[in-house]
N, CA, C and O of each residue as an XYZ file, in Angstrom:
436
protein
N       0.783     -1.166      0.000
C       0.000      0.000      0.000
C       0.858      1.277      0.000
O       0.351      2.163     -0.688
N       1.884      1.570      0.518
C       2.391      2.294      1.118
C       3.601      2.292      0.184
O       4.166      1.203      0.285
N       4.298      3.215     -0.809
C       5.678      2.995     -1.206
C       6.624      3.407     -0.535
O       6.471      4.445      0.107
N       7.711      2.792     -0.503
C       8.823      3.520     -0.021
C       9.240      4.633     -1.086
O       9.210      4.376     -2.289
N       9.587      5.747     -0.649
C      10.249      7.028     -1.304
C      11.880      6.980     -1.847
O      12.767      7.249     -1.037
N      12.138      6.711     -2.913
C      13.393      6.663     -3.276
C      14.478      7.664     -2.413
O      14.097      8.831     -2.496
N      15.847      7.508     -1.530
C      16.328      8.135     -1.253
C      17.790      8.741     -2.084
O      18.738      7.974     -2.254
N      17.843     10.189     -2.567
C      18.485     10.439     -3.510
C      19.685     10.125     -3.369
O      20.174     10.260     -2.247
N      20.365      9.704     -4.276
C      21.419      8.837     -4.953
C      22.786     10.138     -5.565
O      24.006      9.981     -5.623
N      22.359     10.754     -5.751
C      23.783     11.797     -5.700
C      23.516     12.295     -7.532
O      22.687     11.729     -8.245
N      24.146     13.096     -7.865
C      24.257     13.434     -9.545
C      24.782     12.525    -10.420
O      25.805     11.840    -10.422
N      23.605     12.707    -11.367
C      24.154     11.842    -12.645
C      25.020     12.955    -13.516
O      24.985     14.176    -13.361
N      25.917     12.100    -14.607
C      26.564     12.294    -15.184
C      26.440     13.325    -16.208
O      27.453     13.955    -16.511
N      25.410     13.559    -16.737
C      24.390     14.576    -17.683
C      24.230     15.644    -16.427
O      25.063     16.446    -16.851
N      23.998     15.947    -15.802
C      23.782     17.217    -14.752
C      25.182     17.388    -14.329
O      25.429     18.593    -14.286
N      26.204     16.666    -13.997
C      27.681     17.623    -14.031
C      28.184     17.952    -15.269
O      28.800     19.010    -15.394
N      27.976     17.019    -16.452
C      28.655     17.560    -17.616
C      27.655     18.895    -18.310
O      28.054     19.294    -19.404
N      26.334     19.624    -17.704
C      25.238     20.297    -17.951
C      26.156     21.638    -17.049
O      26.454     22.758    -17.465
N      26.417     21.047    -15.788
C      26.848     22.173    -15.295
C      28.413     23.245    -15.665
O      28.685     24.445    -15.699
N      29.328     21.555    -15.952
C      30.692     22.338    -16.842
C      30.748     22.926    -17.574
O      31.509     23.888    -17.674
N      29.446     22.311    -18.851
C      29.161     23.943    -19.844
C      28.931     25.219    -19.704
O      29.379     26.222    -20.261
N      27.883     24.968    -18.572
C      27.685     26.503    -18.409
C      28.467     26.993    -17.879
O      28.585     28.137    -18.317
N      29.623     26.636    -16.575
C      30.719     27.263    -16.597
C      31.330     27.899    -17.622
O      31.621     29.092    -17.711
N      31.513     26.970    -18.430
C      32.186     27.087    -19.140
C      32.214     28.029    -20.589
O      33.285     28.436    -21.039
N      31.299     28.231    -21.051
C      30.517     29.122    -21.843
C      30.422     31.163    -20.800
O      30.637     32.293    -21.239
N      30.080     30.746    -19.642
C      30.501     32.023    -18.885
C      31.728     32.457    -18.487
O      31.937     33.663    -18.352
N      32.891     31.326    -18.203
C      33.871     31.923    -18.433
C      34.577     32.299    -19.997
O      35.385     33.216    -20.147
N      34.118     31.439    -21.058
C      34.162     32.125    -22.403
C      33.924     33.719    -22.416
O      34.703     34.494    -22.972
N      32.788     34.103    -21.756
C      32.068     35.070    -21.834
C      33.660     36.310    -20.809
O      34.536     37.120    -21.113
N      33.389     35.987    -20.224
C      34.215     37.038    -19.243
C      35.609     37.189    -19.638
O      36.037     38.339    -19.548
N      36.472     36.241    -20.082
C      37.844     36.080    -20.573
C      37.157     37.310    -21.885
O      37.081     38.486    -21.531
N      36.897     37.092    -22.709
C      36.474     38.119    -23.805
C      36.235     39.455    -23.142
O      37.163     40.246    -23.309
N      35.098     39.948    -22.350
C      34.888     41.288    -21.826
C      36.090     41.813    -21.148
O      36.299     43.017    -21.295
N      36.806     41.222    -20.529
C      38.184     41.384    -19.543
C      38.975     42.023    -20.993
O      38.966     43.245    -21.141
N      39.366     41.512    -21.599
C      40.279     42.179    -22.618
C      39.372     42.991    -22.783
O      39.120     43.860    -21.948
N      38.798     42.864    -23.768
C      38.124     44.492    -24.004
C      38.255     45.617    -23.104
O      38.941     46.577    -23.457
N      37.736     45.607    -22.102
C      38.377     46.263    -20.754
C      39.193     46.633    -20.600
O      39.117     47.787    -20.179
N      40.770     46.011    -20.791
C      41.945     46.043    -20.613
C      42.225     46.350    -21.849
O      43.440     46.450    -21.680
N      42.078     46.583    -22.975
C      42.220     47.064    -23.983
C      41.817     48.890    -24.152
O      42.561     49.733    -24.654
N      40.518     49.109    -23.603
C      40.385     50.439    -23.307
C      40.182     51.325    -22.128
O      39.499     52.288    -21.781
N      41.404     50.273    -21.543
C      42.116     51.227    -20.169
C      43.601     51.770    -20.666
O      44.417     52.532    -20.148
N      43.574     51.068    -21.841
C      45.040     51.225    -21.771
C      45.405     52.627    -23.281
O      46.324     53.403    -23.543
N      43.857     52.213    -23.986
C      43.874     53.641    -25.071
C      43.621     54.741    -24.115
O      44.313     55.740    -24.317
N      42.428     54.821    -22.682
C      42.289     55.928    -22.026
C      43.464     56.013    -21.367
O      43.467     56.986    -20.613
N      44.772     55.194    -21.340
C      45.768     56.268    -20.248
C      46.753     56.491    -21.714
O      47.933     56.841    -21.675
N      46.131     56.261    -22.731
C      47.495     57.197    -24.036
C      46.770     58.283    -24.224
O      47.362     59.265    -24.671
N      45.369     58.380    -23.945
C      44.438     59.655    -24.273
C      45.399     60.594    -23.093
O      46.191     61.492    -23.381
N      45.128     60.187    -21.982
C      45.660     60.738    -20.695
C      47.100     61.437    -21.269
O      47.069     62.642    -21.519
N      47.996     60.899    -21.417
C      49.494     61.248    -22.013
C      49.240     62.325    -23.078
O      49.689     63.469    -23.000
N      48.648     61.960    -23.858
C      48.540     63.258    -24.908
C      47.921     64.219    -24.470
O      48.147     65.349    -24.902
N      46.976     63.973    -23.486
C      46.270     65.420    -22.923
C      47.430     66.196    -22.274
O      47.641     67.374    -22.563
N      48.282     65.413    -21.267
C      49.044     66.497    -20.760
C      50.444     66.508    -21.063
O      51.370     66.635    -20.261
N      50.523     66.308    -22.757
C      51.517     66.709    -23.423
C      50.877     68.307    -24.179
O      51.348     69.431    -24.352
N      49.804     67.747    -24.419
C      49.433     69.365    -24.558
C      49.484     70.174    -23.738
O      50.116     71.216    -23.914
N      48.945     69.952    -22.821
C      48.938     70.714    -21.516
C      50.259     71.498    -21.371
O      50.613     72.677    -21.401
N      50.731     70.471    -21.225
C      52.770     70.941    -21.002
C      52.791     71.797    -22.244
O      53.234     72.900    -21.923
N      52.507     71.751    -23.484
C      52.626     72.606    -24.374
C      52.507     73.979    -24.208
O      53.361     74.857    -24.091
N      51.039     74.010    -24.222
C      50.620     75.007    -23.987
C      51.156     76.283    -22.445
O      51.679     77.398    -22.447
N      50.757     75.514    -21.523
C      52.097     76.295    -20.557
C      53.297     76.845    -21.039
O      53.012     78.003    -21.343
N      54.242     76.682    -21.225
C      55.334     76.350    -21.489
C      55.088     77.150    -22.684
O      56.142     77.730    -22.946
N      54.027     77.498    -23.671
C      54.005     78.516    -24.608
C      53.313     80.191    -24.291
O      53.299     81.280    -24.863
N      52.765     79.558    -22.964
C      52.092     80.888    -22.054
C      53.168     81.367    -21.628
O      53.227     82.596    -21.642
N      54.598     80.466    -21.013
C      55.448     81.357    -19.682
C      56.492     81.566    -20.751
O      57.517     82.035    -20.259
N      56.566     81.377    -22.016
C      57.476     81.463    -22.741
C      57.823     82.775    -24.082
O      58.582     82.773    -25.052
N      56.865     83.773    -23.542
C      56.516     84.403    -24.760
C      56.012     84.107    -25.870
O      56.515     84.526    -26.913
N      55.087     83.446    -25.856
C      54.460     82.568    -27.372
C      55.657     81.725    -28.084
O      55.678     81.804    -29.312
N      56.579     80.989    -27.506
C      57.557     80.430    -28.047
C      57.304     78.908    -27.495
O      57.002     78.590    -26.345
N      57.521     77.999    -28.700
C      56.853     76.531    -28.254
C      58.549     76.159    -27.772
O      59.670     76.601    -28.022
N      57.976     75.145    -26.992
C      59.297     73.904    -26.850
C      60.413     73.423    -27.627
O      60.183     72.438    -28.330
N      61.402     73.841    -27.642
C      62.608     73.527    -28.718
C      62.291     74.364    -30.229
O      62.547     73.832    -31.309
N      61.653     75.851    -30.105
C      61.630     76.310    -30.667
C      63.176     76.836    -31.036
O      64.062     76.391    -30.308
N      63.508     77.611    -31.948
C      65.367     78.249    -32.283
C      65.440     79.189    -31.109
O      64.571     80.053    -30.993
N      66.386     79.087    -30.256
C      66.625     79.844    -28.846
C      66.415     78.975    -27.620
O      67.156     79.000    -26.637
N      65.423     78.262    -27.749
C      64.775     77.602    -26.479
C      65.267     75.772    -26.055
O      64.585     74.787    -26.338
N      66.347     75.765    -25.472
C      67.041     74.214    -25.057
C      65.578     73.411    -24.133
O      65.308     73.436    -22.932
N      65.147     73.011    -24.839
C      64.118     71.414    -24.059
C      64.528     70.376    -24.758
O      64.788     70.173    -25.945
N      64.540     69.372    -23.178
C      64.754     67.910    -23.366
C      63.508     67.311    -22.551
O      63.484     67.277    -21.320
N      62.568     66.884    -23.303
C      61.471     66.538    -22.275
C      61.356     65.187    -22.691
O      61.456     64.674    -23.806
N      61.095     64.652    -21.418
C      61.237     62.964    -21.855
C      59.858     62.693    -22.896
O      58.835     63.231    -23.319
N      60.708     61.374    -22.956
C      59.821     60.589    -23.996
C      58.115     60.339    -23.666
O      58.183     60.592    -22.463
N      57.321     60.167    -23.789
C      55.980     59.787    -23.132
C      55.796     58.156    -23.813
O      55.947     57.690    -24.943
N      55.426     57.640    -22.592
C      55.423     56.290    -22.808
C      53.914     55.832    -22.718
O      53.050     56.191    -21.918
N      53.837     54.851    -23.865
C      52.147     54.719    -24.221
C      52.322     53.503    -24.082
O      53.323     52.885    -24.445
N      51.026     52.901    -23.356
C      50.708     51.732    -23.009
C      50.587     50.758    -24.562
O      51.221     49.726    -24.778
N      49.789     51.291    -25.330
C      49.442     49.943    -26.858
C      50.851     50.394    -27.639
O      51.482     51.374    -28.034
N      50.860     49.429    -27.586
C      52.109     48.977    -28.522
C      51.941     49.910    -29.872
O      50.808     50.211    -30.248
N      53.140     50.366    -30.604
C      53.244     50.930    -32.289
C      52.367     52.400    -31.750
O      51.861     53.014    -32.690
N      52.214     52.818    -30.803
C      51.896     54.329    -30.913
C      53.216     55.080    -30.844
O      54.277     54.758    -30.308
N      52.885     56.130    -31.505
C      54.680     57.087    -31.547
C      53.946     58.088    -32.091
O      52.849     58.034    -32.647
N      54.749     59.122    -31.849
C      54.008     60.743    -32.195
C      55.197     61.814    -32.716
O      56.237     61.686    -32.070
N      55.232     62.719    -33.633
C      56.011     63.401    -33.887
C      55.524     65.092    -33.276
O      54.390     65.539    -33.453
N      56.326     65.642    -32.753
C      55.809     67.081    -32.655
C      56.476     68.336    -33.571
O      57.549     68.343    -34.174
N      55.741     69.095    -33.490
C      56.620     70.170    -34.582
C      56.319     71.572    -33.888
O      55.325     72.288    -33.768
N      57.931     71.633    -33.406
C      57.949     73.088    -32.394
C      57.720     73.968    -33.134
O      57.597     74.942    -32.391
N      57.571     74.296    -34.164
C      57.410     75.910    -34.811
C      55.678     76.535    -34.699
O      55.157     77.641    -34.556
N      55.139     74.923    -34.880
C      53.426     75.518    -34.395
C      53.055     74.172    -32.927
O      51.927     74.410    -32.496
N      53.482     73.377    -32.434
C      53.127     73.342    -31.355
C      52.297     72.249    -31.342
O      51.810     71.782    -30.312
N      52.045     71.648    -32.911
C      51.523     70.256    -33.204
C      51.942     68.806    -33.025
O      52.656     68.116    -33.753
N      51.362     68.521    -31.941
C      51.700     66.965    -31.956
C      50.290     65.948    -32.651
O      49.079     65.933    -32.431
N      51.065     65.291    -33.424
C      50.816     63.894    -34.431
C      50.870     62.584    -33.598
O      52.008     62.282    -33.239
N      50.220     62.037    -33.349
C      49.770     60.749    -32.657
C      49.379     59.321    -33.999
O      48.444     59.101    -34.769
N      50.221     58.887    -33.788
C      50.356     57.759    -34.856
C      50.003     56.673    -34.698
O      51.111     56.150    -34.817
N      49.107     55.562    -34.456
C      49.323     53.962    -34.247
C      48.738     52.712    -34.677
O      47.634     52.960    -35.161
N      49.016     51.388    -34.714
C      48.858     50.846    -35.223
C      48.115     49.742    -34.942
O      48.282     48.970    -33.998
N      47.278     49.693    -35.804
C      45.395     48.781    -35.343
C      45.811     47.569    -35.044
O      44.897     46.899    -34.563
N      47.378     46.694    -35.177
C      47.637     45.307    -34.873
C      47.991     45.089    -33.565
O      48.147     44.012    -32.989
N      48.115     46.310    -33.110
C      49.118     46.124    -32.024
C      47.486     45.994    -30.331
O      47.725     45.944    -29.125
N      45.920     45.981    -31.089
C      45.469     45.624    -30.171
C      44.991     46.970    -29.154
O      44.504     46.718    -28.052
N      45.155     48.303    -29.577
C      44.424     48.858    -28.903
C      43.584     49.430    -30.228
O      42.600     50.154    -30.071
């Protein structure tokens, strides 16, 4: 009259290999967004660098009599600015105060 109630037996094989996917498919997911991420942290700190290479420009053309940086008369050695993505490089041109920001789409930023 009366059944006994099956007492559960632990996971089958289809419900852990159910659950590794979905791990697994979400860490797919996050390994991908993480770069991306880390990809445009690293264009916002070359944005950062060029902002206050201008910056420095411009100063430096305020306390200078309208005379840019390594203009004829004026000795500057200002270091290099170092950019996080790879193949960026910039040329400046002291006579007007233009810096050129150059780089290259392989290098991942």
């Amino acid at each position: 009259m009366f059944q006994r109630l099956r007492e559960p037996r632990g996971v089958t094989l289809v419900e852990l290999m159910v659950v590794v996917a979905i791990i697994a498919i979400i860490a797919a997911i996050a390994i991908t967004l993480y770069q991306n991420v880390q990809q445009k942290a690293k264009l916002a700190a070359d944005q950062g660098v060029i902002a206050a290479m201008r910056s420095a420009i411009a100063i430096y053309y305020g306390q200078h009599n309208g005379n840019f940086p390594g203009s004829p008369g004026k000795y500057v050695t200002p270091s290099p600015p170092v950019f996080q993505c790879a193949g960026f490089d910039y040329t400046y041109d002291s006579t007007t105060g233009l810096i050129t920001v150059s780089g290259n789409t392989a290098s991942g930023c």
